[in-house]
C-alpha positions as CSV (number, residue, x, y, z in Angstrom):
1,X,71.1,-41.8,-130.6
2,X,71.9,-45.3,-130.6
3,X,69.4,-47.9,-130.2
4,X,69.9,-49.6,-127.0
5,X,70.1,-45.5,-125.4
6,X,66.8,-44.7,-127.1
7,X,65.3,-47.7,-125.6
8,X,66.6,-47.1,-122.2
9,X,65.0,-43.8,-122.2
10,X,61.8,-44.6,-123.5
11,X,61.6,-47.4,-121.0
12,X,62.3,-44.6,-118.0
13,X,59.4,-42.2,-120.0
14,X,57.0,-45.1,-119.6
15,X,57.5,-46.1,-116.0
16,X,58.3,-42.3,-114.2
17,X,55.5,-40.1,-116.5
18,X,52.9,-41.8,-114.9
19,X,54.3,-41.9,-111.7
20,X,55.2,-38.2,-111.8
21,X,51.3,-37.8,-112.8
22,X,50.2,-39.5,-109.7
23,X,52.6,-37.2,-107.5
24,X,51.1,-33.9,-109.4
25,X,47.3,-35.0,-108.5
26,X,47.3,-36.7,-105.3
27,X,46.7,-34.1,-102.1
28,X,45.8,-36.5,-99.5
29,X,48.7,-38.7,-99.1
30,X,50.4,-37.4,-95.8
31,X,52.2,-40.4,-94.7
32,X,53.0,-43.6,-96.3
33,X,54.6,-46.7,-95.0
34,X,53.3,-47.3,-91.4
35,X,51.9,-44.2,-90.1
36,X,52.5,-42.9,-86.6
37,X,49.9,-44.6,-84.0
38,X,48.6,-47.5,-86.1
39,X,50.3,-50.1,-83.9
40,X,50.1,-50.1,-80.6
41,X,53.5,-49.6,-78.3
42,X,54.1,-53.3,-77.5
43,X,53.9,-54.5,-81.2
44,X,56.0,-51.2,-82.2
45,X,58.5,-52.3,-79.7
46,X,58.9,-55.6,-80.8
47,X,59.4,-55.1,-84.4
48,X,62.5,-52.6,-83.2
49,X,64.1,-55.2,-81.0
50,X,63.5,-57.9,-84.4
51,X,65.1,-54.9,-87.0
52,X,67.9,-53.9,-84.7
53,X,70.0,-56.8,-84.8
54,X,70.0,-56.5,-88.6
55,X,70.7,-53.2,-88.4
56,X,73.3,-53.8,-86.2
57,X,75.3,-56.1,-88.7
58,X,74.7,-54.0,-91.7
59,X,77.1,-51.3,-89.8
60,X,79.3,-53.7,-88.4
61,X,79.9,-54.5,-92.2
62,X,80.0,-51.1,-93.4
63,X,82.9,-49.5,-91.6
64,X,84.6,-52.9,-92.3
65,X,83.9,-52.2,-95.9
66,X,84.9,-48.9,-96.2
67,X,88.2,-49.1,-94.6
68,X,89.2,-51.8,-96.8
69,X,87.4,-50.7,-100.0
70,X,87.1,-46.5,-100.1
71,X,85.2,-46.7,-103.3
72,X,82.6,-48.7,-101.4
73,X,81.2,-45.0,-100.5
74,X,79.9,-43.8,-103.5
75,X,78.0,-46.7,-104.2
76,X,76.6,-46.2,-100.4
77,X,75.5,-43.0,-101.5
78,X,73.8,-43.8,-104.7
79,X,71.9,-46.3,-103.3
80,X,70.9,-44.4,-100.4
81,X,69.7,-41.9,-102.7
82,X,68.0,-44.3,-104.9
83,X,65.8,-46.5,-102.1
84,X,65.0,-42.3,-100.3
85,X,63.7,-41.7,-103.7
86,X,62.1,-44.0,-105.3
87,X,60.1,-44.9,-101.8
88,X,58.9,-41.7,-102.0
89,X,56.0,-42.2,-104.4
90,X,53.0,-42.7,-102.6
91,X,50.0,-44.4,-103.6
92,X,47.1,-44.7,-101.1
93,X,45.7,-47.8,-99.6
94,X,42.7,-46.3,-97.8
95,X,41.3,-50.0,-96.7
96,X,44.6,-50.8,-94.9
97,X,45.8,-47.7,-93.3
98,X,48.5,-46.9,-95.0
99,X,50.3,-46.3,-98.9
100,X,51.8,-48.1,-101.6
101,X,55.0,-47.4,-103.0
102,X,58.1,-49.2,-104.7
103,X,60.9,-50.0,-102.2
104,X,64.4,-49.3,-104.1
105,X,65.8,-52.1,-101.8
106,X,66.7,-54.8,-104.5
107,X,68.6,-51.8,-106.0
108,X,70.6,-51.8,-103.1
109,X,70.4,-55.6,-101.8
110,X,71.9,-56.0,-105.2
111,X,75.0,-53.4,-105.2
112,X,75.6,-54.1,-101.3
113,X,74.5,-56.9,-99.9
114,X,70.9,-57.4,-97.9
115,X,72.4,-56.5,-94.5
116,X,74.1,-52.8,-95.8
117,X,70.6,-52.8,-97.5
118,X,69.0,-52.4,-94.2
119,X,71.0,-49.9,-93.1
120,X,70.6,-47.9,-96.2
121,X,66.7,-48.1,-95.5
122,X,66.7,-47.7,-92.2
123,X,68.5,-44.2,-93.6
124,X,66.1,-43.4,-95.9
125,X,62.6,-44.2,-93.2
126,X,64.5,-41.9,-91.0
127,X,64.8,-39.2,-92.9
128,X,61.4,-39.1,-94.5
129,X,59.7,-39.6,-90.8
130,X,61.6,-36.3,-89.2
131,X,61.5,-33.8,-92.3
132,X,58.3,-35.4,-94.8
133,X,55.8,-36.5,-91.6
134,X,55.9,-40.4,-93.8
135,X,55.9,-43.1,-91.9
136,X,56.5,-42.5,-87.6
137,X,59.1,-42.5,-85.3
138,X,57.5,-45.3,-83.0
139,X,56.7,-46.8,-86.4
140,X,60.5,-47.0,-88.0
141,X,61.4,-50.7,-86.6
142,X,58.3,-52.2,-87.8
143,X,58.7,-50.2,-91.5
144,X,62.7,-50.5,-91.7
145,X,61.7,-54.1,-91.0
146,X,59.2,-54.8,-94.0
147,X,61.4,-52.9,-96.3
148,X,64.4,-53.2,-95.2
149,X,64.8,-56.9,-93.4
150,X,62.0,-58.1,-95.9
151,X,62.5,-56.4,-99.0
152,X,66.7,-57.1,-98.8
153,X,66.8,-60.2,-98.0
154,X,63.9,-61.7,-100.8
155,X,64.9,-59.7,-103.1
156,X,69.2,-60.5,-102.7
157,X,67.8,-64.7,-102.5
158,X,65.4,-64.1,-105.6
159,X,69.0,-63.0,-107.6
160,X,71.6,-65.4,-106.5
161,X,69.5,-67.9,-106.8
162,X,68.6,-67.3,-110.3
163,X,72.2,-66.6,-111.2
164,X,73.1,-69.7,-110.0
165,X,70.1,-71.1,-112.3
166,X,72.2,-68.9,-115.4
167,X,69.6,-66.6,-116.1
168,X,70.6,-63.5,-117.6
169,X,71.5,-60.5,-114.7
170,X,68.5,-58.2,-116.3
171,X,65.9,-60.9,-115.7
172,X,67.3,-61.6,-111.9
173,X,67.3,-57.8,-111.9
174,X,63.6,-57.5,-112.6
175,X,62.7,-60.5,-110.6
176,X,65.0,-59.5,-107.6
177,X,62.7,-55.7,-107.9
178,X,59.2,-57.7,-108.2
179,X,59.9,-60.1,-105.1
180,X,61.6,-57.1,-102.9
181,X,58.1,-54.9,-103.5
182,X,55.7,-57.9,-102.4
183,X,57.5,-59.2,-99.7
184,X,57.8,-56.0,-98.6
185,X,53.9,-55.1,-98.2
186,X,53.3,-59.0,-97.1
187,X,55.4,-58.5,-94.0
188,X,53.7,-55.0,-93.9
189,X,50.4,-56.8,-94.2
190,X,51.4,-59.2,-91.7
191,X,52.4,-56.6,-89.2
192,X,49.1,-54.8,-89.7
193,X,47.1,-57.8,-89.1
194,X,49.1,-58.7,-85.7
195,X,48.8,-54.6,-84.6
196,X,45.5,-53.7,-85.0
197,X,43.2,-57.2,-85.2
198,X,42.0,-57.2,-81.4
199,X,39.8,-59.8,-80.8
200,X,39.9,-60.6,-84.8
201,X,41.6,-63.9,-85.9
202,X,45.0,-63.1,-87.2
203,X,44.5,-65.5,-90.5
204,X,41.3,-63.6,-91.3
205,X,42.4,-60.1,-91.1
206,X,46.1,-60.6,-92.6
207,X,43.8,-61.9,-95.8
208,X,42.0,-58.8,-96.1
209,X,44.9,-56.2,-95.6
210,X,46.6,-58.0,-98.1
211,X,44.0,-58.3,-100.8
212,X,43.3,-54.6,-100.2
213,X,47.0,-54.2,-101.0
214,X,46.4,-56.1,-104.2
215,X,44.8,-53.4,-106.9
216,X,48.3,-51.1,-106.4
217,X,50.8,-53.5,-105.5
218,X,50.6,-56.5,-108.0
219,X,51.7,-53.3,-111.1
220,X,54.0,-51.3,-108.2
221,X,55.5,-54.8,-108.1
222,X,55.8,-55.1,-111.9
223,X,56.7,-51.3,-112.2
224,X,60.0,-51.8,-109.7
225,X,61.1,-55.1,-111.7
226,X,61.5,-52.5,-114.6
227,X,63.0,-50.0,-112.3
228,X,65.6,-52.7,-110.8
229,X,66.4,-54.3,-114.4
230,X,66.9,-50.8,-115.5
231,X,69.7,-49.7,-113.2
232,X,71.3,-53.6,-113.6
233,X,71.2,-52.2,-117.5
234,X,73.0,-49.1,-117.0
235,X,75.6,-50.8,-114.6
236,X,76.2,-53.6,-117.2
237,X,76.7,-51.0,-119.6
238,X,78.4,-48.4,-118.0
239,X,80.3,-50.1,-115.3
240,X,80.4,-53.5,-115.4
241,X,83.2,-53.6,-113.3
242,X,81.1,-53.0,-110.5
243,X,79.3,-56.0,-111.3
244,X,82.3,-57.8,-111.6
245,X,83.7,-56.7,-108.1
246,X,80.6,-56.9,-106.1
247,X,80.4,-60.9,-107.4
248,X,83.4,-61.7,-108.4
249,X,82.5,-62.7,-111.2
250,X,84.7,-62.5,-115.0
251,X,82.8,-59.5,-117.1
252,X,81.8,-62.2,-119.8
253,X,80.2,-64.3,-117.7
254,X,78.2,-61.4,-115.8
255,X,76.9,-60.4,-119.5
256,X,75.7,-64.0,-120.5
């Protein structure tokens, strides 16, 4: 085993064994993102009408995409699989309602672009609220919004921003994973605050739900960097041609 294999393996030992220990021992975590009935109907409307136009672009895009570029499918697929996965590791947030857990959406901001990124987690919400009871129905505009609009959109500006400041693709992958996690639970934070504060100052409130967030999300944050800069390794080393047709960009430039 060469060296750079044996350190991409320990570094997925170090960040999924502890993970998969917190999946073995926690019982009480029915429902993660937004949970059915936490906001109320008008605010769960509004965040719908907000996500769908998004949405709406993302598939405009896609089946432009696809006819044009067929292998644009499998790389739909992975990433779909990759954001319904790796937002499936729950962490509970007791104080505000709701779970923590990494997104995957840099993964895919990254490979697709942030507006197929919303489709892709608008995808992967779906799924988990009809056959795993996380997140709601009247709940999936408001949580394909944090993760999807939010998380996408950071994460994709956090990258091409630092590749435009030449820093290397790893470190914009790890940054790009770290930004797409907390803007993801700020606008979650945010929506939280606006749903359920009553009579409560917005300001106030919004504070609180967010410092609640802060014990699991500042290492979930850390812990998806590595999970981002991870698969921007592998695709570097593997298939850097993807790299190079997704930005156009000469392979030995991509590797500086």
């Amino acid at each position: 085993m060469d060296k750079n294999t044996w350190f991409f393996k320990s570094t997925l030992l170090v960040i999924f064994t502890p993970l998969g220990i917190l999946l073995l021992f926690e019982t009480n975590a029915f429902a993660m993102h937004i949970s059915e009935g936490i906001l109320p109907l008008t605010w769960a409307v509004l965040w719908y009408l907000l996500m769908i136009p998004f949405l709406g672009i993302g598939i405009i895009q896609i089946r432009k995409r696809v006819k044009k570029e067929p292998y644009l499918k499998p790389l739909l697929g992975l990433s779909s699989a990759l954001v319904f996965v790796i937002s499936l590791m729950p962490i509970p947030v007791p104080i505000a309602g709701t779970c923590s857990h990494p997104c995957g959406t840099a993964i895919s901001a990254i490979i697709l672009g942030p507006f197929m990124s919303v489709v892709v987690s608008f995808c992967a919400l779906l799924l988990q609220a009809l056959f795993l009871a996380h997140g709601g129905l009247s709940t999936l505009g408001s949580n394909t919004l944090s993760m999807g609009v939010a998380g996408s959109f950071a994460s994709y500006g956090v990258f091409l921003l630092l590749r435009k400041l030449r820093f290397s693709l790893p470190v914009c992958g790890f940054m790009a994973g770290l930004m797409a996690d907390w803007a993801t639970y700020s606008a979650t934070a945010m929506q939280l605050a606006l749903g359920v504060r009553g009579e409560e100052a917005f300001l106030p409130l919004f504070s609180k739900i967010l410092i609640a967030f802060i014990p699991t999300q500042l290492p979930l944050g850390v812990l998806e960097g590595f999970i981002t800069l991870g698969v921007i390794t592998v695709l570097l080393k593997r298939r850097p041609d993807l790299i190079e047709f997704i930005y156009g960009l000469r392979t030995q430039e991509v590797r500086a």
